[in-house]
N, CA, C and O of each residue as an XYZ file, in Angstrom:
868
protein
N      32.954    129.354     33.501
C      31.794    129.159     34.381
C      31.952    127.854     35.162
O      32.394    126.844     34.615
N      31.543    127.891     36.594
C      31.687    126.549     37.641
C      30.931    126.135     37.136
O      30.395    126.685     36.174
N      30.545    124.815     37.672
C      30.196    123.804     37.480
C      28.350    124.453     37.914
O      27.340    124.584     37.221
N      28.679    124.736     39.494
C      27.208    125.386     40.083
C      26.597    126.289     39.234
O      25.374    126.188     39.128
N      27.402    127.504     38.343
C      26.667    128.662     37.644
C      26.118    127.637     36.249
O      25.094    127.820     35.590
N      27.051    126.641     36.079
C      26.552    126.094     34.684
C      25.144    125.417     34.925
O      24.154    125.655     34.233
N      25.176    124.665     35.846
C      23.559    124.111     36.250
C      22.534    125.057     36.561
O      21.324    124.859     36.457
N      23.217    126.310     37.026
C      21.989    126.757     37.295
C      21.099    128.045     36.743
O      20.015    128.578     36.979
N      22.330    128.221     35.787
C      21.909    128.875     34.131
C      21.308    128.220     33.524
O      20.401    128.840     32.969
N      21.339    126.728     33.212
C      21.151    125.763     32.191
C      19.732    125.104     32.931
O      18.930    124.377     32.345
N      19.685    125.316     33.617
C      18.141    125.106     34.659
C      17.229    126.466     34.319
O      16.068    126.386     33.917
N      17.585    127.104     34.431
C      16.680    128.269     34.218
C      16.041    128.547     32.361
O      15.049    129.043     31.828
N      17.410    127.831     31.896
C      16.736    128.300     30.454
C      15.760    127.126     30.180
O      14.675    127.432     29.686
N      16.116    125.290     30.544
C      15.270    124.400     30.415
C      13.827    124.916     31.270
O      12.829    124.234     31.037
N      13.720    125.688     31.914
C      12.320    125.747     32.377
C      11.502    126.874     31.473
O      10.426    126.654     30.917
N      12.306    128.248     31.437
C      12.160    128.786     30.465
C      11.646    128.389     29.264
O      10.724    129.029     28.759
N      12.098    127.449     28.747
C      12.036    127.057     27.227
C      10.872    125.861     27.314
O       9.930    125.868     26.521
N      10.968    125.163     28.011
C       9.816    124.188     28.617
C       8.362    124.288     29.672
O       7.273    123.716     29.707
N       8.951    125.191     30.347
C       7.482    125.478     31.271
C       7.431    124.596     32.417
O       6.357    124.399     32.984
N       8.998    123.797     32.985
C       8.111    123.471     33.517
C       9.959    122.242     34.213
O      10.926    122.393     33.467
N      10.120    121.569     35.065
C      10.902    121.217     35.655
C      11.621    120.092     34.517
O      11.011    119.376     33.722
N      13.316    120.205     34.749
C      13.293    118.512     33.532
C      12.974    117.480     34.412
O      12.919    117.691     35.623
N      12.697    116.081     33.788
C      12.181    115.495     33.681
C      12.947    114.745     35.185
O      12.239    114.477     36.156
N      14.227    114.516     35.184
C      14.848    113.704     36.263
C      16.642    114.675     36.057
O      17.003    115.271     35.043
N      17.260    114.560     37.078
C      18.568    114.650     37.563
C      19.399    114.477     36.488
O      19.989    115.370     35.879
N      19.431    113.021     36.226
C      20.389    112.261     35.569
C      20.245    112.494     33.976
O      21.278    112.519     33.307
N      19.121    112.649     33.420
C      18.792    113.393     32.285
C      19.636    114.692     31.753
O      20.445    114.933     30.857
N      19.000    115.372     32.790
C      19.793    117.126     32.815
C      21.230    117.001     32.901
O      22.009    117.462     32.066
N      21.529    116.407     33.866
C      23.364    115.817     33.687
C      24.130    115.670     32.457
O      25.171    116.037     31.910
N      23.050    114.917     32.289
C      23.804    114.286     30.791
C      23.438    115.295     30.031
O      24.506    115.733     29.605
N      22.649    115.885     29.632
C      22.705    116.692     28.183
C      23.599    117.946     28.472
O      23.884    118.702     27.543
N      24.067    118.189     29.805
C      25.005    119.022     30.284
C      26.607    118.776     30.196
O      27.601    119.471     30.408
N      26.370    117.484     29.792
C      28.170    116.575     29.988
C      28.384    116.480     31.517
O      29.510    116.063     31.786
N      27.884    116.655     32.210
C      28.302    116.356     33.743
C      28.011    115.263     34.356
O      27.375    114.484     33.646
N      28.315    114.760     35.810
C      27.776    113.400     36.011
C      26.725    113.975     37.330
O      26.811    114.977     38.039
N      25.830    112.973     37.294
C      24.866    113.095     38.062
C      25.437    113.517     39.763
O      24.701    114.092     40.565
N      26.436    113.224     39.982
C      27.276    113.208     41.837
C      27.580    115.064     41.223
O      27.373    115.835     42.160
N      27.806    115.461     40.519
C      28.303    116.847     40.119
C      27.112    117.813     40.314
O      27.265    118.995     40.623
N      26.097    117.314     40.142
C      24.967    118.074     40.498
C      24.725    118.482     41.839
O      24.596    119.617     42.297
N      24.669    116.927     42.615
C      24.425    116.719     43.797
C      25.370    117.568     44.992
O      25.152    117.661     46.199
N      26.542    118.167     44.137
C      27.606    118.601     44.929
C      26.988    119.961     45.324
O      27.453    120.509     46.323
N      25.988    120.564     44.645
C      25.649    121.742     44.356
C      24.317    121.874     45.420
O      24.146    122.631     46.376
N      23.528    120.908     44.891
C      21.666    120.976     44.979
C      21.500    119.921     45.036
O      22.129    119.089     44.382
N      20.088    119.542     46.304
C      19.764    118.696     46.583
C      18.295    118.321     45.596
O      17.652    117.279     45.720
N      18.037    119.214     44.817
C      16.739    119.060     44.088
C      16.896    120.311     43.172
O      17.697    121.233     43.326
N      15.852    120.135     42.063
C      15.758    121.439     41.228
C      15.011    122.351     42.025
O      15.288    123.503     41.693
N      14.050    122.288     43.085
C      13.448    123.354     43.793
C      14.428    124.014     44.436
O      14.102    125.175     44.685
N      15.682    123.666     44.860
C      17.312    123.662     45.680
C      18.083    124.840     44.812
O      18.853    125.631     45.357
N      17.755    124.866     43.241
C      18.563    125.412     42.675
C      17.609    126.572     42.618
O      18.384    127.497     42.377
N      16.230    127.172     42.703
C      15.578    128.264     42.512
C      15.624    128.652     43.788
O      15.354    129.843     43.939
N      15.906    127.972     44.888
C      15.998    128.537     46.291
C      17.283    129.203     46.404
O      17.543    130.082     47.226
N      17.906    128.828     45.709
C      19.432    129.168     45.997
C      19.500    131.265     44.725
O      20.101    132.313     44.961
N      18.795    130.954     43.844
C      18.481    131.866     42.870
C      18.119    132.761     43.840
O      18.922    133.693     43.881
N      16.952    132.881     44.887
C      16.045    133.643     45.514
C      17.100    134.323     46.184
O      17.688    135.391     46.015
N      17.180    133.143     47.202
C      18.665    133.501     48.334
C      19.434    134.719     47.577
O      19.167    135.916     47.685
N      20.659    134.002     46.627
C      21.254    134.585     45.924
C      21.275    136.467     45.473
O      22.104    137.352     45.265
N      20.007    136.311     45.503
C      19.227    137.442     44.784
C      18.836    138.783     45.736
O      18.716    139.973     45.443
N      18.703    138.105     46.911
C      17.745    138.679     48.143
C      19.301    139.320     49.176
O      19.176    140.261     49.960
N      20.536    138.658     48.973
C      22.083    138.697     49.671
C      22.301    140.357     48.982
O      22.223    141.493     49.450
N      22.631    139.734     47.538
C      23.050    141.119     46.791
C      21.967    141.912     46.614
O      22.115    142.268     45.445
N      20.943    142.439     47.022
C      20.399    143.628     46.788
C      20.718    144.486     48.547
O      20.524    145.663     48.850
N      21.217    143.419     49.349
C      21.083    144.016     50.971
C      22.348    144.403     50.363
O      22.514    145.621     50.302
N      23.421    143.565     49.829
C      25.024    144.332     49.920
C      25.069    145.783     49.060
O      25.314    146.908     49.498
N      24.830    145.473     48.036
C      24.704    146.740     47.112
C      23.576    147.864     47.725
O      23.725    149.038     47.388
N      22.649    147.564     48.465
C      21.717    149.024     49.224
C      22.784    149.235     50.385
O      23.012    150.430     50.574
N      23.519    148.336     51.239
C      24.252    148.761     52.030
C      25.501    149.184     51.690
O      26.336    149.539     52.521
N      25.678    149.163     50.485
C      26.953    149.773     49.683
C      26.806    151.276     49.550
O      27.832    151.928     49.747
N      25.911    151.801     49.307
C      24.995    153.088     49.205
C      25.943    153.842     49.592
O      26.242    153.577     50.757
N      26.528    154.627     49.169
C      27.596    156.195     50.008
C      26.485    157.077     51.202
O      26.553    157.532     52.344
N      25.529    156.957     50.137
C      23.967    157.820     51.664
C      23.447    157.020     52.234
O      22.359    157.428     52.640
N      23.735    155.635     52.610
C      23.086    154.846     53.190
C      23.461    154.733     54.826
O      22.526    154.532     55.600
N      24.752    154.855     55.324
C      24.752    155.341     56.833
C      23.336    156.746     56.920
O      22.509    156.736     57.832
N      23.335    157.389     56.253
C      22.682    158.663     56.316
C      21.179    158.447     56.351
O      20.457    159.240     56.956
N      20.730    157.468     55.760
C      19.375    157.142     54.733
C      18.320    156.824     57.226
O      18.896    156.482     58.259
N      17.275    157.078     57.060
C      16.244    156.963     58.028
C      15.882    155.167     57.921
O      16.391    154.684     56.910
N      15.093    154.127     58.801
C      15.171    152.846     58.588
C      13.925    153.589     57.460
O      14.474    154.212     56.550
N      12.812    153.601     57.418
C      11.665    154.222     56.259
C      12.487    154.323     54.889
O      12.223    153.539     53.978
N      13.608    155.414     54.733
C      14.532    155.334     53.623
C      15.228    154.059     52.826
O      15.251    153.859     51.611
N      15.906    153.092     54.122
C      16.434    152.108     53.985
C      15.705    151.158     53.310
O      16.072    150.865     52.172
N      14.616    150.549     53.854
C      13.735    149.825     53.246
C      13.217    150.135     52.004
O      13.312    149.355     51.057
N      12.603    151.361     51.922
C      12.432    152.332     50.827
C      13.529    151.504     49.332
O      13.110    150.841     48.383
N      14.612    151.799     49.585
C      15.842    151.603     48.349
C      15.854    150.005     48.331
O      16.086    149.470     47.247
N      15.626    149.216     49.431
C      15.630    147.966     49.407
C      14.968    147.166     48.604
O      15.267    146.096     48.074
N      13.691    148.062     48.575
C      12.247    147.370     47.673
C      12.505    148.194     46.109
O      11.966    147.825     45.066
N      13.145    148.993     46.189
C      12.984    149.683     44.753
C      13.850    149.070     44.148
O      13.702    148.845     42.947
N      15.450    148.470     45.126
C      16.469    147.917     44.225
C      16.134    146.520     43.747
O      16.689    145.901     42.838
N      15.292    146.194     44.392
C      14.956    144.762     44.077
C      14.091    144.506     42.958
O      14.077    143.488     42.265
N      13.395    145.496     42.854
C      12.334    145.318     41.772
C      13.087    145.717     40.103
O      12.931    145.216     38.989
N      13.871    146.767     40.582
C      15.165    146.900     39.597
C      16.143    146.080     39.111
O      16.627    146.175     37.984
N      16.459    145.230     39.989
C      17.065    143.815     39.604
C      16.505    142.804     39.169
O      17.127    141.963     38.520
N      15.479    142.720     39.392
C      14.226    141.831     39.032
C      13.810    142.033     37.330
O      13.014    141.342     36.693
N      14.324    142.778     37.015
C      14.035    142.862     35.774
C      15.113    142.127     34.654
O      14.682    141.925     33.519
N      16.077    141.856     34.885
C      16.838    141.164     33.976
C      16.603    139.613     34.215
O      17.227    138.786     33.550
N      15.738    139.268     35.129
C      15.532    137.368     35.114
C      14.115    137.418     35.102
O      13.557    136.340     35.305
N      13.089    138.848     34.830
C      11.833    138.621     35.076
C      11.307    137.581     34.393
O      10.358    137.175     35.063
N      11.436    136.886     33.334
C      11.086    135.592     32.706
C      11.120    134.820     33.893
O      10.017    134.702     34.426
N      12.257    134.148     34.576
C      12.048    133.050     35.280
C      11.701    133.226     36.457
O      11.342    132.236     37.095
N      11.706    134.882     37.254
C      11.093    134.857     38.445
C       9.446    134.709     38.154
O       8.684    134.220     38.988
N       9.020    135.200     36.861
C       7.617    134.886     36.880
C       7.270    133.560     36.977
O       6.267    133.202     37.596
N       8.319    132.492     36.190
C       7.898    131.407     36.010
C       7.962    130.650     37.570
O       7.028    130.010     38.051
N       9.064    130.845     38.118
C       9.377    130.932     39.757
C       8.079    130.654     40.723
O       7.645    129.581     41.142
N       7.454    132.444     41.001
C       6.656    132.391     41.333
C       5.344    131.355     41.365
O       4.939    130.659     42.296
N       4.777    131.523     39.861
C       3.907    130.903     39.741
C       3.803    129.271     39.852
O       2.841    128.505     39.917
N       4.843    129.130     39.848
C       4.928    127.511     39.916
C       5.382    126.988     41.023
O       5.921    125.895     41.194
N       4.971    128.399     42.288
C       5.889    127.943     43.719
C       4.531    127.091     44.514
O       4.547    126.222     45.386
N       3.838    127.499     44.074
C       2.301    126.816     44.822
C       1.809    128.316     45.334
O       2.548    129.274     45.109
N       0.331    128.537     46.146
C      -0.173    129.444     46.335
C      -0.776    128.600     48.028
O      -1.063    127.403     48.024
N      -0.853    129.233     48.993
C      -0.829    129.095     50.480
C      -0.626    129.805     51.587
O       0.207    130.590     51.133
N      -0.728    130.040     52.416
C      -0.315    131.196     53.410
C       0.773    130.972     53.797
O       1.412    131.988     54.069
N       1.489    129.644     54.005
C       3.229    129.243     54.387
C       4.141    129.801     53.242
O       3.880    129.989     52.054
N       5.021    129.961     53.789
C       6.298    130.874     52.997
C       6.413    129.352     51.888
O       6.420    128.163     52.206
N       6.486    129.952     50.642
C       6.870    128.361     49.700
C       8.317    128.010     49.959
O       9.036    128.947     50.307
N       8.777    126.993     49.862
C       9.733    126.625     49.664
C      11.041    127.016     49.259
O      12.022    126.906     49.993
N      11.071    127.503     48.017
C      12.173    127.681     47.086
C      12.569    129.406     48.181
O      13.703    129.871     48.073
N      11.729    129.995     48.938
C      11.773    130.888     49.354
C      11.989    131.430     51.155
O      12.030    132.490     51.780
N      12.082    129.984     51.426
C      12.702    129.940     52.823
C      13.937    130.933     52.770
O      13.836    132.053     53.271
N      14.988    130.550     52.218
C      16.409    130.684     52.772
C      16.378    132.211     52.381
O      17.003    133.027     53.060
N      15.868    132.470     51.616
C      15.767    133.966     50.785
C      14.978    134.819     52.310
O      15.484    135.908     52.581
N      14.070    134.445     53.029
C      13.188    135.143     53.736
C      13.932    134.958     54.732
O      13.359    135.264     55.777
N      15.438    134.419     54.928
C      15.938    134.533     55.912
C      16.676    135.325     56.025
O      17.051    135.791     57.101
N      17.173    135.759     54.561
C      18.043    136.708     54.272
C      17.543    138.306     54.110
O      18.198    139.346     54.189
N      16.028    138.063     53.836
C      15.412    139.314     54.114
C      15.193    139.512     55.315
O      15.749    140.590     55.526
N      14.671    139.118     56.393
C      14.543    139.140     57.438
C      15.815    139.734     58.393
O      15.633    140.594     59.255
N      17.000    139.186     58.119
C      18.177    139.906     58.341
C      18.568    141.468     58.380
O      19.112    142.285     59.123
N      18.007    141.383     57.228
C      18.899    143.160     56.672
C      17.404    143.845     57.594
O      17.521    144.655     58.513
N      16.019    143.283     57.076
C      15.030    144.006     57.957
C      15.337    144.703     59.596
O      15.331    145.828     60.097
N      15.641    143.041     60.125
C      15.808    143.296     61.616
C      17.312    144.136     62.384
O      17.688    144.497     63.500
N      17.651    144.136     61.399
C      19.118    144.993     61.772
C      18.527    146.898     61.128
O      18.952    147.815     61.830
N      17.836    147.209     60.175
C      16.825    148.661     60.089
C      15.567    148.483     61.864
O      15.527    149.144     62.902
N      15.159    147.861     61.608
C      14.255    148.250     62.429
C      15.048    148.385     63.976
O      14.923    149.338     64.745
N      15.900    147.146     64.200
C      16.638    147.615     65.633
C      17.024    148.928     65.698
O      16.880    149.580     66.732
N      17.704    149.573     64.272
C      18.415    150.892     64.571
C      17.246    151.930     64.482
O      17.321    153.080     64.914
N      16.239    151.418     63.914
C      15.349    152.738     63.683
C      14.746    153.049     65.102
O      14.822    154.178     65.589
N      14.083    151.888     65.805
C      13.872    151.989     67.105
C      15.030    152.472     68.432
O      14.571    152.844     69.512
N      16.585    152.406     68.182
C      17.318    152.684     68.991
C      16.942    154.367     68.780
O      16.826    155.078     69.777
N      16.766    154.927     67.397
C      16.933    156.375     66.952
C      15.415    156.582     67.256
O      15.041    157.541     66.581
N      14.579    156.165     67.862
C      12.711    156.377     68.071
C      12.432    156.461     66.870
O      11.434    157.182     66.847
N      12.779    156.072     65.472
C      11.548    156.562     64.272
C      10.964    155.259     64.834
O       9.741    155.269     64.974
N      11.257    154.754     64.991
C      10.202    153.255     65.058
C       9.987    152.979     66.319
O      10.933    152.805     67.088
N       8.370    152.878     66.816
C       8.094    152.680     67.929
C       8.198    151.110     68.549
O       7.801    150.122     67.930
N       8.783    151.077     69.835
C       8.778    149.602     70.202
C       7.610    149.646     71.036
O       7.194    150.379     71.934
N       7.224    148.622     70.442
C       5.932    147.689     71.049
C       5.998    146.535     71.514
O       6.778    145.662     71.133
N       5.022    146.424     72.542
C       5.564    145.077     73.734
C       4.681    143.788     72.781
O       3.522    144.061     72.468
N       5.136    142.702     72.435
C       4.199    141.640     71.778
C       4.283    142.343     70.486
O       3.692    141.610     69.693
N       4.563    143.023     70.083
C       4.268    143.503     68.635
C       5.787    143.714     67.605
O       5.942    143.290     66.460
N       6.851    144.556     68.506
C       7.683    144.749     67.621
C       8.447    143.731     66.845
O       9.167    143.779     65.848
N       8.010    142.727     67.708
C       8.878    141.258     66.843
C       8.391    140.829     65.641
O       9.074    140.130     64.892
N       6.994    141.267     65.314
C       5.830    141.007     64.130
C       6.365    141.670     62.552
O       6.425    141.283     61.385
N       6.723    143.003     63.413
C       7.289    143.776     62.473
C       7.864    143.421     60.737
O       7.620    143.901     59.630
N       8.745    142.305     61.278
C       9.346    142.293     60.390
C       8.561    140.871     59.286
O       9.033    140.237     58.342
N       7.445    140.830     59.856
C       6.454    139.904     59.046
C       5.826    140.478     58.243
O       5.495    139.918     57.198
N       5.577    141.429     58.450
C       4.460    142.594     58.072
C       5.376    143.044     56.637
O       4.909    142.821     55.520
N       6.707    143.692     56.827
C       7.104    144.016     55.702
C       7.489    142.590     54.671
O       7.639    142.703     53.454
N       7.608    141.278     55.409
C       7.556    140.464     54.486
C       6.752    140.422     53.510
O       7.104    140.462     52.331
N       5.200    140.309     54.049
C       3.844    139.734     53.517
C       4.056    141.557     52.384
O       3.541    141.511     51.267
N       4.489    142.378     52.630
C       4.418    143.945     51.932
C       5.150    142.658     50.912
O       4.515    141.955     50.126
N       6.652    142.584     51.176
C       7.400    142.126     49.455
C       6.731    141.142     48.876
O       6.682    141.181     47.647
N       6.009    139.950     49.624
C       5.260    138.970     48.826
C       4.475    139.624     47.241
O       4.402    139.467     46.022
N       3.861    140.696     48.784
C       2.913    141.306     47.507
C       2.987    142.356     46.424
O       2.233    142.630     45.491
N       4.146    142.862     46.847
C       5.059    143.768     45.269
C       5.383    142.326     44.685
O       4.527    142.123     43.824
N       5.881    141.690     44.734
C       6.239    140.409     44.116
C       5.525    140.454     43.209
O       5.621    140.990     42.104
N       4.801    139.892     43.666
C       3.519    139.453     42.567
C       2.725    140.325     41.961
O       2.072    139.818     41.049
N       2.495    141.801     42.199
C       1.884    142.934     41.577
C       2.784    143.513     40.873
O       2.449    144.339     40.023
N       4.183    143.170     41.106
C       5.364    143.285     39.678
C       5.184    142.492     38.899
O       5.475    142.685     37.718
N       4.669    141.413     39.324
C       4.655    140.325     38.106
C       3.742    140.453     37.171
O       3.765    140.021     36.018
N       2.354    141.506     38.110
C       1.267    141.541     36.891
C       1.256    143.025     36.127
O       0.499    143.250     35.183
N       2.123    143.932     36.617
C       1.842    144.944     36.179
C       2.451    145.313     34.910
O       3.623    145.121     34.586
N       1.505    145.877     34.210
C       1.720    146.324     32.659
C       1.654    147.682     32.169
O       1.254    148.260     31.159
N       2.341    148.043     33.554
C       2.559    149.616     33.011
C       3.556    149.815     32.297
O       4.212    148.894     31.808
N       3.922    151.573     32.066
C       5.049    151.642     31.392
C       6.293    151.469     32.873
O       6.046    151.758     34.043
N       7.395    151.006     32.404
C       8.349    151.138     32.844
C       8.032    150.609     34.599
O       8.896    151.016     35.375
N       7.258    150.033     35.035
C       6.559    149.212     36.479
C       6.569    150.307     37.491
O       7.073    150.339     38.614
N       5.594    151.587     36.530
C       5.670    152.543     37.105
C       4.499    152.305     38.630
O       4.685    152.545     39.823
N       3.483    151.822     37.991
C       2.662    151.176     38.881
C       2.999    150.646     40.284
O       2.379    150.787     41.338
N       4.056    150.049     40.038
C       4.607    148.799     41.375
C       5.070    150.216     42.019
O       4.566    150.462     43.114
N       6.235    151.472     41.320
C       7.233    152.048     42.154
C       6.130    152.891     42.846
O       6.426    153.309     43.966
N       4.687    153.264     42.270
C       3.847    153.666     43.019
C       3.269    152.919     44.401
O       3.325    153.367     45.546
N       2.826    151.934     44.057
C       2.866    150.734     44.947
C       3.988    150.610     45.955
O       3.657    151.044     47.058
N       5.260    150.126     45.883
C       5.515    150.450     47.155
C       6.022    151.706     47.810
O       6.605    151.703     48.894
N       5.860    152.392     47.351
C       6.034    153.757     48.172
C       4.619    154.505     48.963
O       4.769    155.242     49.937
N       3.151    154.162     48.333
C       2.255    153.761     49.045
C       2.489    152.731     50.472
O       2.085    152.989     51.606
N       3.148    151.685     50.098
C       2.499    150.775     51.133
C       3.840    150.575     51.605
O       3.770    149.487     52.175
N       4.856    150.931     51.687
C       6.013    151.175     52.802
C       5.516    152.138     53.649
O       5.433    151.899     54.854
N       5.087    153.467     53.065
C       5.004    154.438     53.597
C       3.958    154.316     55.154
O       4.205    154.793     56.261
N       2.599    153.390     54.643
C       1.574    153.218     55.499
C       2.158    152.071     55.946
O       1.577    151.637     56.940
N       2.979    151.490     55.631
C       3.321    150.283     56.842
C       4.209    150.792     57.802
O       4.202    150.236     58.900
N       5.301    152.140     57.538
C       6.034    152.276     58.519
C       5.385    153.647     59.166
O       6.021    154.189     60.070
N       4.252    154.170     58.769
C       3.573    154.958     59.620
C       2.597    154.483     60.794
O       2.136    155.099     61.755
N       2.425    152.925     60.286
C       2.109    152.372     61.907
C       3.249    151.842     62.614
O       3.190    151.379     63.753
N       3.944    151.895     62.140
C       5.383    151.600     63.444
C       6.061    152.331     63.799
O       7.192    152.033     64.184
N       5.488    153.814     63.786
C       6.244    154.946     64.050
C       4.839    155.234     65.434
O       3.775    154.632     65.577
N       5.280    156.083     66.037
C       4.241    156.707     67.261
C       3.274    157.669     66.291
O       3.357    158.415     65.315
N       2.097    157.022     67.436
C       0.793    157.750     66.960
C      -0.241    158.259     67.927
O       0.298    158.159     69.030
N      -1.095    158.608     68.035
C      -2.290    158.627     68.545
C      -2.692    157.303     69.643
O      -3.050    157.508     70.803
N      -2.559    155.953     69.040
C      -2.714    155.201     69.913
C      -1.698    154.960     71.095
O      -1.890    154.556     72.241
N      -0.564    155.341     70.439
C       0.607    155.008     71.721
C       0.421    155.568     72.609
O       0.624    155.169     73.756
N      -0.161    156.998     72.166
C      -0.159    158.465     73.248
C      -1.062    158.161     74.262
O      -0.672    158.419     75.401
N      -2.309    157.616     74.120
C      -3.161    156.681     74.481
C      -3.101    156.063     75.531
O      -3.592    156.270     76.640
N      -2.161    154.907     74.932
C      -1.626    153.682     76.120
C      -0.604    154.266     77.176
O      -0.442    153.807     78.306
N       0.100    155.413     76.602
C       1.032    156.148     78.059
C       0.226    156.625     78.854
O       0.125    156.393     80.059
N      -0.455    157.398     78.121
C      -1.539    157.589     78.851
C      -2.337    156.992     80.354
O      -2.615    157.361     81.495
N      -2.435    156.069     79.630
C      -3.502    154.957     80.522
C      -2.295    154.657     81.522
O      -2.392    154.919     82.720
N      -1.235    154.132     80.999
C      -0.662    153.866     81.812
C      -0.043    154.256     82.983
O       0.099    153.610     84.022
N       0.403    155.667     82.641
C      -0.140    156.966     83.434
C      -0.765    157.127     84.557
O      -0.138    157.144     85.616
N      -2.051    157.267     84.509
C      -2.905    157.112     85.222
C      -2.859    155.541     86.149
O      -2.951    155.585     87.375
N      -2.729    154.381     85.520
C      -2.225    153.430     86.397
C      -1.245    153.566     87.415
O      -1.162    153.111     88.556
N      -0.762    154.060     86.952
C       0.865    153.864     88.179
C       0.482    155.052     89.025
O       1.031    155.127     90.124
N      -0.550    156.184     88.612
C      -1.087    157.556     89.724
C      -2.104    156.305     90.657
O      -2.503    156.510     91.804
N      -2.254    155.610     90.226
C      -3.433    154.875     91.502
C      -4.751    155.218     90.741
O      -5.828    155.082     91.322
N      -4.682    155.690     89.364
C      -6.058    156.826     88.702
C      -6.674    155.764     87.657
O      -7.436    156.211     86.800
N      -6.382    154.343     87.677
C      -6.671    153.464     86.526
C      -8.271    153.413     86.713
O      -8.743    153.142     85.609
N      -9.424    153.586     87.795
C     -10.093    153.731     87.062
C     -11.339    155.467     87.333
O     -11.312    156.218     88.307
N     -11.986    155.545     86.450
C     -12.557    156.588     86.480
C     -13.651    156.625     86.527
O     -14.169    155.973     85.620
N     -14.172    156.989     87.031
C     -15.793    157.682     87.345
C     -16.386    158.826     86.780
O     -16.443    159.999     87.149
N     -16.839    158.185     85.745
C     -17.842    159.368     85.326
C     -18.729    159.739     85.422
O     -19.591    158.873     85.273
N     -19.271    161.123     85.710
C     -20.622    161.154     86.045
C     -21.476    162.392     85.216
O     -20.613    163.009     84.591
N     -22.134    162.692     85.089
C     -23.377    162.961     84.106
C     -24.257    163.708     84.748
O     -25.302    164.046     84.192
């Protein structure tokens, strides 16, 4: 094991086992046999080393769903679909410290910290589904809107996140209900509807010279 996997195994079980960050750098070093510059080579802070966990975490579930043999094949709805299920599936062999993770990330409407670099990496695999889903029309482009998109399914994983974290069903049967509910209704408003038909509509009639109408009674 490197030097990086040893700190950042040995970080996870001290919080684990403690509840709670060690105490200073140079401490953790030492009961590790390492020197304090050996850390630093790695992580700029212990919040550095759970950011890097997230990251880490958030890389390999895009490689392994894009590893998929049916995944050229899979719809962007599908894609995302396996994205959120593989994750919650992986999530289960560190669920101890992603709970502890979570909860100790702070609570706020700004993305926390430890979870920047990770939401960059989700954001990635997102915006590369939704470009193709929209090149193929499942996904409708919207003027001012389609760029949002990929916020929307963020604030969706925030909140499997954390409704994995509380759920006490059997087997997190709950959550796999959960997001297949709320993928489903999130990518049924980014697919064409009723309102789009609407706005062609209107628009329609704009460019006939017909924008406005007179009704009469």
């Amino acid at each position: 094991m490197d030097a990086r996997e040893k700190i950042k195994t040995a970080y996870m079980d001290y919080v684990l086992t403690n509840n709670e960050q060690p105490k200073s750098v140079y401490a953790f070093t030492k009961s590790l046999k390492l020197k304090e510059e050996d850390f630093y080579k790695h992580f700029n802070s212990f919040d550095a080393i759970e950011g890097s966990f997230w990251k880490d975490l958030f890389n390999e579930i895009a490689l392994k769903v894009k590893s998929q043999e049916v995944y050229p094949d899979y719809s962007a709805r599908e894609r995302i679909l396996s994205y959120f299920f593989t994750l919650t599936e992986e999530m289960k062999s560190t669920r101890s410290f992603i709970t502890y993770s979570i909860k100790h990330a702070g609570k706020g409407f700004s993305t926390p910290k430890i979870l920047v670099k990770a939401k960059l990496s989700f954001e990635e695999f997102i915006s590369e589904v939704l470009h193709e889903g929209i090149d193929k029309s499942e996904i409708i482009d919207r003027k001012f809107i389609s760029d949002k998109y990929k916020n929307a399914l963020w604030l969706q994983l925030a909140f499997i996140i954390n409704f994995w974290i509380n759920d006490d069903s059997e087997n997190f049967e709950k959550t796999d209900e959960a997001i297949e509910k709320g993928i489903n209704v999130t990518l049924d408003l980014m697919s064409r509807g009723p309102i789009d038909n609407l706005l062609e509509y209107g628009k329609f009639l704009v460019q006939q010279g017909k924008g406005k109408v007179k009704f009469t009674f």
